[in-house]
Structure formats: structure tokens, C-alpha cells
N, C-alpha and C positions, 0 to 999 in steps of 0.2 A: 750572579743573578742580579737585573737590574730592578729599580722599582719601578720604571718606566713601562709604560707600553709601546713592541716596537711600531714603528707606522703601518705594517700591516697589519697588526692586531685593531690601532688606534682607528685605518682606514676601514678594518671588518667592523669593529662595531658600531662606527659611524651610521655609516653604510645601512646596517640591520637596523638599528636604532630607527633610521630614515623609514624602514619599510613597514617597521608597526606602527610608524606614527601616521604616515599614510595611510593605512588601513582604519588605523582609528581615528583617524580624523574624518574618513569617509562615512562612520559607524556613529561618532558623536555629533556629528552636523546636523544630522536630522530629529535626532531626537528631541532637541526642545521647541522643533516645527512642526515637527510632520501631522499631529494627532488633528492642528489647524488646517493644514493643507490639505490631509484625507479627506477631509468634510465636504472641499470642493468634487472631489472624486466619484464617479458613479459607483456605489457599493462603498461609502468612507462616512455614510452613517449609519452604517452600523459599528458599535464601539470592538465584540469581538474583532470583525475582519482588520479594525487597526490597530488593534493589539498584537492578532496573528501576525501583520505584515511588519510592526516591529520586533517580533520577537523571534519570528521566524530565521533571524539569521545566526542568532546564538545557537538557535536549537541546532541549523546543519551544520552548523562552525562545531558545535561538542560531538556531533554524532561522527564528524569527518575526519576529527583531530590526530582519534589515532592510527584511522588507516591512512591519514597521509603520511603521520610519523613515519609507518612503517614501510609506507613506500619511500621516504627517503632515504634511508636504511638501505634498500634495493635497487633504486634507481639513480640516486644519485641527492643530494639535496638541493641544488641550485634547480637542476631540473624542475625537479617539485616546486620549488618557490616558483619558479617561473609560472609552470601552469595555475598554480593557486591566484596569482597576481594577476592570471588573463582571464580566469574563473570569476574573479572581482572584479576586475576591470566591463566583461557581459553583464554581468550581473547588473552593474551602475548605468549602464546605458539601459538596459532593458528595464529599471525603474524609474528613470529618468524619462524617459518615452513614452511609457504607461498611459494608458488612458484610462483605466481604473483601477480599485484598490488590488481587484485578483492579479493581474498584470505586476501591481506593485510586489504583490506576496509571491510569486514566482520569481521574479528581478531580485529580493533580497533572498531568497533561500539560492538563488546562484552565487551571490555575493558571498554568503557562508559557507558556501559549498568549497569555496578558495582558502581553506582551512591550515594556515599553514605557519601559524606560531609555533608549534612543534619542532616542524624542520626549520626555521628560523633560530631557535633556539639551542637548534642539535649543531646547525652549521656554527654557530657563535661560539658553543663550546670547541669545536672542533678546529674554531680559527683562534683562540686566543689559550695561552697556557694558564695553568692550573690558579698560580699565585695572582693574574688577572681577571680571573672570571669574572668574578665578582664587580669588580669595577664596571664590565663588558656588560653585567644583568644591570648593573644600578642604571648606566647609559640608557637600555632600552625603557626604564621603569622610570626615568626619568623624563624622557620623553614620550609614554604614556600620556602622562600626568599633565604636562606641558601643552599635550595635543586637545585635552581635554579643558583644559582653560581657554585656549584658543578658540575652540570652535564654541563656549559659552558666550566667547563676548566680540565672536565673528556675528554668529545668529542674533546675538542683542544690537549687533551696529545695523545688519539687516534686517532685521523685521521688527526696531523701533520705529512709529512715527516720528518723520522730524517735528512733525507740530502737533499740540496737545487739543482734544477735539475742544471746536468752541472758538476757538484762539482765532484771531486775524491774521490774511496773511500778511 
């Protein structure tokens, strides 16, 4: 038994690590903008509808989680991740294009609807043995965490002014 992970394992949870942080960086980006940005939006003062249209992707992400589970189970896992990845992948473009909050709130419940931490998490156990799981869960929780810093001080490099109002240029 070694202590190492072999490089498949090292590549699988690379790999997967890669694909939550992706996701959640798509999911943490907007949060410390969007409530400013809606405002622009026709239908984005009202405070529900931008509450709804962030929150709405947690809600179809929990509602979906376990029958995507379980369709990975049945269908295959990679399968599944794939479509969940293209489910997000709509999703982002159709909020991205929006031209108002409703649009946005339909764009993120597709985005959720790509539900697929589950099967991400079923293929990582399923590619790494027993005495490295662990390591393979800390990788993905590690670059959660990581994604989440990132995209606080992505959004603070973009949507600080370079100059303080008042100020000369």
C-alpha cells in the first residue's frame, strides 16, 4: 500500500476539484454584484424578484441533486456531469443575455438545474481508493474555498473605482 496517490487518482481529483471550482466560481461571482446590477434591470427594483433570481439556483441545485445522483447510478456518471456542465453552461448564457430580472430568474434556475455535485462526488469516490478519499474530498473543499476568495477579490478589482469621487484626474 502506498501513501501516494497514483496519478490517476492525483489526475481524477485534479480534474473534479477543477469542476466545482468552476462551478462555484460561476455561482460566487455574482453574488457581491448582482443586487447593484439588477437595479439596472427592468423588473430589478423590486428587491423579491432579486432575491428570487439569486436564490433560485440553490433551490433547483437541492431539488435536482438527488435525481441527478441517481441518474448517475443508471446512466453513467461522466454522462451526467457532462449534461449538468451544459445545463450550466445555458443557463449562463441565458443570464448573461437577459434583458430583465425574469429572464435572469429563468437563466439561473437552468444553471441549477446542472446539479451535479452528487455525481461528481460519486465519480471521485469511485476513481480514488479507499485510504485516499479523503485527501481527493480535502482537494475538492479546498478549492471551494479557494474559488470563493478569488471571485471576492476578482469583483473588488472590478467594480472598485480607480478614483475616489471628488478626486482629480
Amino acid at each position: 500500500m502506498s501513501d501516494r496517490m497514483t496519478p490517476l487518482e492525483l489526475r481524477a481529483s485534479i480534474g473534479l476539484a477543477s469542476i466545482y471550482g468552476l462551478r462555484m466560481l460561476g455561482m460566487f461571482l455574482i453574488l457581491p454584484v448582482f443586487a447593484v446590477y439588477a437595479e439596472h434591470l427592468p423588473g430589478g427594483d423590486n428587491h423579491t424578484l432579486i432575491g428570487l433570481a439569486l436564490g433560485t439556483y440553490g433551490l433547483t441545485q437541492a431539488l435536482l441533486q438527488l435525481p441527478f445522483g441517481m441518474a448517475s447510478d443508471h446512466l453513467g456518471r461522466k454522462r451526467v456531469i457532462y449534461a449538468g456542465l451544459l445545463l450550466f453552461a445555458l443557463g449562463s448564457f441565458w443570464a448573461a443575455f437577459a434583458d430583465n430580472i425574469y429572464m435572469v430568474i429563468v437563466g439561473r434556475a437552468i444553471q441549477g438545474a446542472g446539479a451535479i455535485s452528487a455525481a461528481v462526488t460519486a465519480l471521485l469516490a469511485d476513481l480514488t481508493r479507499e485510504e485516499h478519499r479523503t485527501k481527493a474530498m480535502a482537494m475538492v473543499g479546498a478549492t471551494i474555498g479557494l474559488t470563493f476568495a478569488a471571485s471576492l477579490v476578482l469583483d473588488r478589482r472590478y467594480t472598485t473605482p480607480s478614483a475616489s469621487p471628488g478626486s482629480s484626474p
